[in-house]
TITORVO-59188 format. One line per 4 residues: number of its first residue (from 1); for each residue x, y, z of C-alpha. Coordinates in steps of 0.02 Angstrom, whole numbers, plus 50000, padded with zeros to 5 digits. Layout:
% residues N
NUM	X:Y:Z | ...
This chain:
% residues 289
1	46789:49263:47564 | 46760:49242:47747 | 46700:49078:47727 | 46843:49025:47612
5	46969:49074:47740 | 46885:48963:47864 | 46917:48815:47751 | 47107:48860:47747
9	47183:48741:47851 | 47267:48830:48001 | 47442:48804:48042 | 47493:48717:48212
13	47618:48810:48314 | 47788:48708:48336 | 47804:48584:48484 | 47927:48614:48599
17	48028:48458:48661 | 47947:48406:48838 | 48034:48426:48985 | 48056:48235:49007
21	48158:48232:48839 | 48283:48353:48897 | 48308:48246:49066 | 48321:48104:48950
25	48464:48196:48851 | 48538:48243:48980 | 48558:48085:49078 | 48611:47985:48917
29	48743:48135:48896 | 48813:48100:49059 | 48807:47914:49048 | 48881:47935:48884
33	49026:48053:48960 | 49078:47913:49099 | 49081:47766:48992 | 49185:47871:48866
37	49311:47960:48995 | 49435:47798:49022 | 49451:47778:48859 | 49491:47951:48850
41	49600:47970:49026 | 49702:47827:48952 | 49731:47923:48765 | 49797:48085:48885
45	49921:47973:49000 | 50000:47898:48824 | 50038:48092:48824 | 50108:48141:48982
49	50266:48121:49082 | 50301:47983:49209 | 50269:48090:49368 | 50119:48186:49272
53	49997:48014:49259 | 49982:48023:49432 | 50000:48214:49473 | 49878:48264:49352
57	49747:48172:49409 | 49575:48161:49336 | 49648:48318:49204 | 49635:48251:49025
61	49748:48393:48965 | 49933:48367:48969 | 50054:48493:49014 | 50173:48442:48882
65	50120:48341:48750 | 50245:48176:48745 | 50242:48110:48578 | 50400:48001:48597
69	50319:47888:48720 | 50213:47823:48559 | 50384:47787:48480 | 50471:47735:48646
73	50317:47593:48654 | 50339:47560:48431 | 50524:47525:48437 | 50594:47511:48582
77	50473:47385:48649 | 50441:47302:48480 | 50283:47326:48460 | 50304:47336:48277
81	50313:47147:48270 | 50181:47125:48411 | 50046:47213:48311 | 50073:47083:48169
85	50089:46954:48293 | 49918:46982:48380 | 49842:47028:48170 | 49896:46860:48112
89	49851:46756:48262 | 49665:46866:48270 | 49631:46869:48097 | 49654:46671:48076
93	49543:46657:48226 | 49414:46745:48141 | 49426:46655:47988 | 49402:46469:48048
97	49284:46508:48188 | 49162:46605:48078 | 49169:46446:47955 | 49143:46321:48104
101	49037:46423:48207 | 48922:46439:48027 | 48931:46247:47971 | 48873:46195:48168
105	48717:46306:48172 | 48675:46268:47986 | 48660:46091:48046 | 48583:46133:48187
109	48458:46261:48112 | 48413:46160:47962 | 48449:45939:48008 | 48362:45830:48113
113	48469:45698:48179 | 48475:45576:48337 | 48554:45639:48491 | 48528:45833:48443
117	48451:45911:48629 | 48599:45813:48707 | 48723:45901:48614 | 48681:46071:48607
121	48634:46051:48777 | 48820:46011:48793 | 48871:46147:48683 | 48790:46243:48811
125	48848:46170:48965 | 49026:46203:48888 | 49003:46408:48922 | 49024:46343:49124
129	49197:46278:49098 | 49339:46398:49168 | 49465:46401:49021 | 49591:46377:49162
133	49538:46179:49151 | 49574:46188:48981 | 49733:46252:48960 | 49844:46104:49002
137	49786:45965:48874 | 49763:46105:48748 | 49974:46140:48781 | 49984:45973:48815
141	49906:45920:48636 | 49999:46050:48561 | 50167:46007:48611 | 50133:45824:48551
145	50074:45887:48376 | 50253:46016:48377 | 50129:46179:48364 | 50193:46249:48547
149	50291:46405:48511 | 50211:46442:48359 | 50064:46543:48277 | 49992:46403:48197
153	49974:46334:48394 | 49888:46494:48446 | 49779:46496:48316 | 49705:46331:48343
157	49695:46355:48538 | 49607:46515:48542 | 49470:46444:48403 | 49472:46274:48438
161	49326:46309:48589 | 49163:46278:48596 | 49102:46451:48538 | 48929:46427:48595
165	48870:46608:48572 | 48925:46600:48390 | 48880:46422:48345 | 48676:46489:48444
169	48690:46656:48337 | 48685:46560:48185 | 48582:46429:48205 | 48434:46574:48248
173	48477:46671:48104 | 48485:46487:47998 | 48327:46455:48057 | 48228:46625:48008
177	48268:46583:47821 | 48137:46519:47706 | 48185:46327:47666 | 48118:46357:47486
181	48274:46454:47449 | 48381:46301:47493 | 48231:46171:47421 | 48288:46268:47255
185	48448:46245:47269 | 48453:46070:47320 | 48320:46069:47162 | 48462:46139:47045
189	48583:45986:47107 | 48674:46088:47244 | 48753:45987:47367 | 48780:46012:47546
193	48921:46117:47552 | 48866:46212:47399 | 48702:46246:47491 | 48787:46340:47616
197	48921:46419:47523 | 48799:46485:47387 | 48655:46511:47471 | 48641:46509:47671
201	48809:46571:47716 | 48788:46765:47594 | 48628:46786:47683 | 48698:46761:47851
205	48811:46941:47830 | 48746:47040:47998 | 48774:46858:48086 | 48951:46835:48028
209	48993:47025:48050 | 48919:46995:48234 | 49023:46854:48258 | 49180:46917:48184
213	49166:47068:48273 | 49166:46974:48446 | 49283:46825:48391 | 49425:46960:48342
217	49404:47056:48516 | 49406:46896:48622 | 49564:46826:48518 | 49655:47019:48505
221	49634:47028:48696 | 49686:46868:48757 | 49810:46839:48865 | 49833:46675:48957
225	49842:46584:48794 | 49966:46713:48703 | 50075:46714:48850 | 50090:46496:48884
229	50120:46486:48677 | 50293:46602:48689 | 50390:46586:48840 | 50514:46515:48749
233	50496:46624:48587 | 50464:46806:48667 | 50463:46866:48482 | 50294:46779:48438
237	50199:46908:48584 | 50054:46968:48533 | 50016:47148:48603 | 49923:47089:48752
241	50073:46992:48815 | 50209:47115:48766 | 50129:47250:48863 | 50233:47164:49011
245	50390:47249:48935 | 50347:47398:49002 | 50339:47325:49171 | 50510:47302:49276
249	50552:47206:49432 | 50588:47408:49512 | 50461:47544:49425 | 50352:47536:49275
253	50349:47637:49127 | 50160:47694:49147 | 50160:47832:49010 | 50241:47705:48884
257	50113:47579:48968 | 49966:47701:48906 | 50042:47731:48735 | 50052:47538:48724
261	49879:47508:48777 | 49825:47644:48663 | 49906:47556:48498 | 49837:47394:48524
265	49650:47470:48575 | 49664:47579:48410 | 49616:47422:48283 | 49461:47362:48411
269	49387:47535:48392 | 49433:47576:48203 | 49334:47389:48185 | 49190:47404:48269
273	49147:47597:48208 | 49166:47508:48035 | 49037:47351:48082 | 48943:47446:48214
277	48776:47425:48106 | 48798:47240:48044 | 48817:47205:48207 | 48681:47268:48278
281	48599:47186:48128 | 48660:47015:48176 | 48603:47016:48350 | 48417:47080:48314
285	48415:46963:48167 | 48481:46800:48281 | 48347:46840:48417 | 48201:46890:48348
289	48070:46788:48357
C-alpha cells in the first residue's frame, strides 16, 4: 500500500499571483482610470447647472441631475437634424472610401505595372500635405461642379483624399492572400472586378472593419470641411459644426455644450465597442509579416 501511495501523483499547492502582477494591475487600473475620466467628467457636466461645471470641479457627481440640458441641446439647437446631417455625410464617406481605398491596394497588392514605386511613393508623400492647402480648389472645384452647399459636396470632399493609411492597410492584407484563390477564379472566367468582389474583397472583413472604423471617426469629427460646405445653408451642419450654437458673442451655454458633445460622441463609442475585435483583426492582419 505504501508503495502504491507513492505512485499517486501529489497535488501542487495553488500559485499565488506574484507581486509584479499586482503592480502590473494596478498601474494598468490607473492608466485605465485617467484615460477614461474625460470621457466621464464630460458625461457629468451634460448633467449639471451652468455655475456647477465650474464649481464642482474635478466631482463627477452632480448635485442635481439636469436632464433638460439633453433636450435643450435635441431641440432647441437642432440637433435632431444635425445627427442625420453628420450620419448621411459619414456613412457615404465610409461607403466610397472603403471601395476606393480596397480597389487601390488590390492593384497594388496583386499588379505589376510601370511607374508603381513612384506612385505609392506619392501616395505617401501625400500624408505631409496640411489639408489647409487643400481646401480652396476642393471649394473651388466644387462650386464649379454646383455641389457647394450640399451633402453630395461634403461627401466627395471629405473622401475624395488620398487615404494613404487605408489604401497601405489593404494592399498588406491583399498581399498575405494565397494567389491560387484568385488563379481559380480567374480559372472559372472571373473577371477583374468579379475577382475582387467575389473573392478578395469578403476576405478582406477585419481590413474593411479597420478602415471603416477610422474613415467614419475622421469624417463624423470633421470640422473645417463641414463648416466651409454650409455657411450659406446652416441647416446642412453636421454635429461638429453645430456645436457653435451653443456658443454666443457674451457667455456660452457649457452644460448644453457637454450634452451636445455627449450626443454626437455616443455613435463613435456604440461603433467601435461593436467592431472593437475586427479591428484589432485588421491591423495585426495588415502588418504582419
Amino acid at each position: 500500500m505504501s508503495a502504491l501511495a507513492n505512485l499517486r501523483p501529489r497535488r501542487r499547492p495553488g500559485r499565488r499571483p506574484r507581486l509584479g502582477v499586482w503592480v502590473q494591475v494596478a498601474v494598468l487600473a490607473g492608466i485605465c482610470a485617467l484615460w477614461v475620466y474625460p470621457f466621464l467628467w464630460l458625461v457629468s457636466a451634460s448633467l449639471k447647472g451652468q455655475l456647477e461645471v465650474f464649481t464642482a470641479g474635478l466631482d463627477l457627481v452632480p448635485e442635481a441631475w439636469r436632464w433638460d440640458n439633453y433636450g435643450r441641446a435635441w431641440d432647441d439647437a437642432g440637433f435632431d437634424g444635425y445627427l442625420i446631417n453628420s450620419l448621411i455625410v459619414t456613412l457615404g464617406t465610409v461607403a466610397i472610401v472603403v471601395v476606393r481605398c480596397a480597389l487601390a491596394g488590390y492593384v497594388i497588392a496583386r499588379y505589376r505595372f510601370v511607374g508603381k514605386r513612384p506612385v505609392v511613393a506619392i501616395l505617401v508623400a501625400t500624408l505631409f500635405v496640411p489639408v489647409g492647402y487643400t481646401i480652396i480648389p476642393v471649394v473651388e472645384l466644387s462650386d464649379q461642379l454646383g455641389l457647394l452647399n450640399s451633402r453630395l459636396g461634403m461627401i466627395l470632399a471629405l473622401s475624395g483624399g488620398g487615404q494613404v493609411a487605408a489604401v497601405l492597410l489593404y494592399a498588406g492584407y491583399f498581399s498575405r492572400i494565397p494567389r491560387d484563390l484568385e488563379d481559380a477564379a480567374v480559372m472559372d472566367g472571373a473577371g477583374f472586378l468579379q475577382v475582387f468582389r467575389g473573392v478578395m474583397l469578403p476576405l478582406a472583413g477585419p481590413v474593411t472593419a479597420t478602415v471603416s472604423v477610422l474613415t467614419f471617426l475622421a469624417a463624423w469629427n470633421n470640422f473645417f470641411v463641414p463648416l466651409v460646405f454650409t455657411f450659406s445653408r446652416p441647416e446642412l451642419r453636421t454635429l461638429s459644426v453645430g456645436m457653435l450654437a451653443f456658443r454666443g458673442e457674451q457667455s456660452t451655454d457649457w452644460s448644453g455644450l457637454a450634452a451636445a458633445a455627449t450626443i454626437s460622441l455616443l455613435p463613435v463609442v456604440l461603433l467601435f465597442a461593436f467592431l472593437q475585435r475586427y479591428f484589432i483583426e485588421g491591423v495585426a492582419g495588415a502588418v504582419k509579416s
